[in-house]
C-alpha positions as CSV (number, residue, x, y, z in Angstrom):
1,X,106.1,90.9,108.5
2,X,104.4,90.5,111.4
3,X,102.5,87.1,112.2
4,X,99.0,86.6,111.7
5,X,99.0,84.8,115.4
6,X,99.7,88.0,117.0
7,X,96.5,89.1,115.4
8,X,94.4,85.9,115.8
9,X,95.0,86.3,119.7
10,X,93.5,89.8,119.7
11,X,89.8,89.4,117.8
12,X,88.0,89.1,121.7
13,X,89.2,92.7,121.9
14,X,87.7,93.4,119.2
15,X,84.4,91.6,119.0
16,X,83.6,94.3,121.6
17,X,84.5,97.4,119.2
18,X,82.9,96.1,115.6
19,X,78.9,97.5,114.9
20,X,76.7,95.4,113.5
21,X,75.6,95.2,110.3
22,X,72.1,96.3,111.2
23,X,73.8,99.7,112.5
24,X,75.2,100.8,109.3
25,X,73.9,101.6,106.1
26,X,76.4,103.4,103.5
27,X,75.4,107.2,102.6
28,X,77.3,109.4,101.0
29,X,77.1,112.1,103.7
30,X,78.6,109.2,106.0
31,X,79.6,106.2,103.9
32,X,82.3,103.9,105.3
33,X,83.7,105.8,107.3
34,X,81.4,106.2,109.8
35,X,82.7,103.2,110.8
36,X,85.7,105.0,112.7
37,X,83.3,106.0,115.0
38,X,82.5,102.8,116.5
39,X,86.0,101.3,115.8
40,X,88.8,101.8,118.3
41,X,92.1,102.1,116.2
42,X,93.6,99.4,118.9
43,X,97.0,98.2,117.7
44,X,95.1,94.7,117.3
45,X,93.1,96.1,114.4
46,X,95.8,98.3,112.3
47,X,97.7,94.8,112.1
48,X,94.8,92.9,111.1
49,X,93.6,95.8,109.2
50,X,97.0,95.5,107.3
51,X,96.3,91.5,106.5
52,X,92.9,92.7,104.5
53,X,94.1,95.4,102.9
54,X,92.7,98.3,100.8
55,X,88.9,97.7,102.1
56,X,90.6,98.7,105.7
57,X,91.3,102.3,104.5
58,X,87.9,103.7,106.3
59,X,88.4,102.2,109.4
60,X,92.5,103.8,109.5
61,X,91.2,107.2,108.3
62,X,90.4,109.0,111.6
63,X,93.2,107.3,113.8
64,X,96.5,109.3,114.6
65,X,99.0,108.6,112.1
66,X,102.3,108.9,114.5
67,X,100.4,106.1,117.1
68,X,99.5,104.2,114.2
69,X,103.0,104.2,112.8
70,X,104.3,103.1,116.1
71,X,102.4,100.0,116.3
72,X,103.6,98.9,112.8
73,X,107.0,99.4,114.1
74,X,107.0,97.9,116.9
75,X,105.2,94.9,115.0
76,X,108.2,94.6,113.0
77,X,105.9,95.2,110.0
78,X,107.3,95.3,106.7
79,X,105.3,98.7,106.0
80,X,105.0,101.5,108.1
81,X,103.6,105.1,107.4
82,X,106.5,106.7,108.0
83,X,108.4,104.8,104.8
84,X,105.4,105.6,102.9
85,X,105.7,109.2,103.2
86,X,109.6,109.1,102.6
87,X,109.1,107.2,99.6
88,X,106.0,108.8,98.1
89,X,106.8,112.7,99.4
90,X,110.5,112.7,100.4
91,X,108.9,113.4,104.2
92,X,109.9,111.9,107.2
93,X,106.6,111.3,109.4
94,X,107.9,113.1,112.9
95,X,107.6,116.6,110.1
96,X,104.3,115.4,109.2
97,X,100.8,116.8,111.2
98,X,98.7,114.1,113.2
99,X,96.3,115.1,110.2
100,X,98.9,113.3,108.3
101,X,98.8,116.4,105.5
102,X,101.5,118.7,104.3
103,X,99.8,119.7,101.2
104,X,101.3,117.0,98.5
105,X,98.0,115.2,97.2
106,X,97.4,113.5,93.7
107,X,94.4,114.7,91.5
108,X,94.1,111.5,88.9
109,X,95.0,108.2,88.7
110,X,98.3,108.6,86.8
111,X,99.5,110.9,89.4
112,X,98.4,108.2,92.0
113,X,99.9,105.6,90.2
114,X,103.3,107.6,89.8
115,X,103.4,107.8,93.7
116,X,102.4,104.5,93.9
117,X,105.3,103.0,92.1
118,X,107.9,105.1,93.6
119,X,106.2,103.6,97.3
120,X,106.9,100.0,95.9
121,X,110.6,101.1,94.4
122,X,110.9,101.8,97.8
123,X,109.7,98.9,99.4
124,X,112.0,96.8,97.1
125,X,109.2,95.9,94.6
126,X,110.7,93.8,91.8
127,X,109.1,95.8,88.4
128,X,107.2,98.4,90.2
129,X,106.0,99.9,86.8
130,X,103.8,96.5,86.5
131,X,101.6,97.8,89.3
132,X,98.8,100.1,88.4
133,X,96.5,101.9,90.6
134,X,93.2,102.3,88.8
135,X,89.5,103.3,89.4
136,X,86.0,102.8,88.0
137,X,84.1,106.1,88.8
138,X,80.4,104.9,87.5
139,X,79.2,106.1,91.2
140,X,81.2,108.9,91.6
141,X,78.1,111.1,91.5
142,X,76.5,109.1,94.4
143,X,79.8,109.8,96.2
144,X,81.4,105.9,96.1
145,X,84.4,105.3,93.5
146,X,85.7,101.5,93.0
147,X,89.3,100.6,93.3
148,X,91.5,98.2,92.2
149,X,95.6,97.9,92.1
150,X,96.4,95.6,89.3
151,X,99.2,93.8,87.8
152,X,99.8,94.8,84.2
153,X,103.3,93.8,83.1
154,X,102.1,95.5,79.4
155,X,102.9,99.6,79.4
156,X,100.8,99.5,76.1
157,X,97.2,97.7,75.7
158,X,94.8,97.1,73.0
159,X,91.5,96.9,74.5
160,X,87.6,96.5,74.0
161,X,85.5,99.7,75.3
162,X,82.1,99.3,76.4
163,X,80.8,100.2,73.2
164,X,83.3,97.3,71.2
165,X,85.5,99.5,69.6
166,X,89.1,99.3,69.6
167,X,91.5,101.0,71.6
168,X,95.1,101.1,72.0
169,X,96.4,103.0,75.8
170,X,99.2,103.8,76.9
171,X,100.1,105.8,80.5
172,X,99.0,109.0,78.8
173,X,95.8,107.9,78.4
174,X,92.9,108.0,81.6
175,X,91.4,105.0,80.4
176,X,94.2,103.2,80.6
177,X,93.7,103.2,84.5
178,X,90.7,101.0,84.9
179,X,91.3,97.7,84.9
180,X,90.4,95.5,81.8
181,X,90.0,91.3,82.4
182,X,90.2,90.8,78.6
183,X,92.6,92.3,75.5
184,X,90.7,92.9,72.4
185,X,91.8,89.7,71.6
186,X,90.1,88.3,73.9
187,X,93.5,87.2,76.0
188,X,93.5,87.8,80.0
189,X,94.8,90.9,80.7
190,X,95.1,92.3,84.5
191,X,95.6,90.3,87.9
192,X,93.9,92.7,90.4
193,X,95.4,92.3,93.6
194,X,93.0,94.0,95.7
195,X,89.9,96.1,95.7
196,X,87.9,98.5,97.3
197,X,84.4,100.3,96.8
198,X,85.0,103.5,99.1
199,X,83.7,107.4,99.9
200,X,85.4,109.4,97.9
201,X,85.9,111.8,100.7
202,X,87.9,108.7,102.0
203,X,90.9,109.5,99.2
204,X,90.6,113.4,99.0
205,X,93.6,114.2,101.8
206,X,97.1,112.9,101.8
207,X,96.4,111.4,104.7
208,X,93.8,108.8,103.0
209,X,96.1,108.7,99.8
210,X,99.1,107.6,102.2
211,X,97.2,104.8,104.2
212,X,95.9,103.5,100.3
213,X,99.1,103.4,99.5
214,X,101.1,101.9,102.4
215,X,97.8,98.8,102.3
216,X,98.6,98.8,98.8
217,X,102.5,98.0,99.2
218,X,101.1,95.4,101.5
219,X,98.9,93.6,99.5
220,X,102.2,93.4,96.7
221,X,104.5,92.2,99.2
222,X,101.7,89.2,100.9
223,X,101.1,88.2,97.0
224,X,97.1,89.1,97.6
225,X,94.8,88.0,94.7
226,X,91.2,89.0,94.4
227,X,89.4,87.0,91.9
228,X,86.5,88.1,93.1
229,X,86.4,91.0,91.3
230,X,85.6,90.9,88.0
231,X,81.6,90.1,89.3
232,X,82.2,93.0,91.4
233,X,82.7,95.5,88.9
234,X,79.8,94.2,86.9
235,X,77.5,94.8,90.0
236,X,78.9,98.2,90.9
237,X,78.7,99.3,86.8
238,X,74.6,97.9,86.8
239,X,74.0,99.9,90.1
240,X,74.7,97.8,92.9
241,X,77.5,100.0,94.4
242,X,75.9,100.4,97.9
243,X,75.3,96.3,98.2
244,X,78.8,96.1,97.0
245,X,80.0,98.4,99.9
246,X,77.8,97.0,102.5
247,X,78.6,93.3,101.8
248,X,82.4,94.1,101.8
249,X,81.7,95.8,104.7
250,X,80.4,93.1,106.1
251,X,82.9,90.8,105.1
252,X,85.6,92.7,106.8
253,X,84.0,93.4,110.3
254,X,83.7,89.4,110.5
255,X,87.1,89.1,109.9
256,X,88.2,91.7,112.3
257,X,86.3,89.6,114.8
């Protein structure tokens, strides 16, 4: 992996390439990734992009795919785009389109999850079925869909709906991929490891699938936790899904300087 110094020395570069706040309010037509826009995809920012994770996704949607490879290479990183597309689609990148699409895309969350796994496997993941890539879709209509990859070690879970009845999931079952903090007994279920409130245009190509995927494998491997969460998920459910994109927003241009 690639030292955080080496990304530290760069945030002057891009103090000069990150809006602010005041020049960018989410709307579905635009959404997060107008941010691409405004953001260079300088080899400074795909690294520290890598160090925050799935929130980064927008800002790595519109970059070329081989340069972007090629930086994480040459960073020594421990992910790269072109062992995510090996491991997910049995494709080496230099057959790939800069578009970063050959036509393989996943259509629900077991499907993404399935791909998923086989990237960690890949990666050397210890237990890759433990991971689960899952998605709260209260704001789909609005064009914004939340999501989390957890840890659940349990391939069968007795759970609480909204309504307090009883359910028992397994990997057949839809709801069994959004995460739940709480059994039915009451008993702490999922560690999530990372979130995101994005477009959903953002995961609609291979392209955007492959670069949630390849942060994904990263937040495993760097042991990420985000306990923030759980409040998140309550805000986005109750409405707040455009504060929630904003302030991570927010949050992440500060950090990339």
């Amino acid at each position: 992996m690639f030292k955080v110094s080496s990304v530290l020395l760069g945030t002057t570069v891009l103090a000069a390439c990150v809006p602010t706040t005041s020049q960018y309010q989410p709307h579905p037509a635009r959404a997060v990734g107008v941010a691409v826009g405004y953001v260079a995809i300088s080899p400074v920012l795909i690294l520290a992009g890598l160090l925050e994770g799935i929130a980064t996704l927008p800002y790595f949607l519109e970059g070329d795919i081989h340069h972007m490879n090629r930086t994480m290479e040459a960073s020594k990183s421990s992910v790269t785009f072109d062992r995510t597309y090996r491991y997910a689609y049995n494709r080496k990148l230099d057959s790939v389109p800069t578009s970063g699409n050959t036509g393989q895309i996943f259509r629900n969350m077991w499907d993404a999850t399935r791909h998923f796994q086989a990237v960690l496997k890949g990666y050397g993941i210890a237990n890759p079925q433990n991971y689960v890539l899952t998605a709260v879709r209260s704001a789909d209509h609005d064009g914004f869909t939340l999501y989390a990859l957890i840890y659940r070690p349990a391939h069968s879970i007795t759970v609480k709906d909204r309504s307090g009845r009883m359910s028992t999931l397994t990997a057949r079952d839809s709801e069994f991929y959004r995460p739940y903090e709480f059994d039915a007994r009451g008993r702490p279920l999922d560690v999530v490891l990372d979130w995101a409130g994005v477009p959903r245009t953002s995961i609609r190509t291979q392209k955007g699938q492959a670069i949630l995927m390849t942060l994904g494998a990263n937040s495993v491997l760097i042991n990420r936790r985000s306990n923030d969460y759980w409040n998140v998920e309550r805000r986005w459910r109750n409405g707040q899904y455009r504060q929630v994109v904003t302030e991570r927003r927010r949050v992440i241009d500060q950090r990339l300087g």
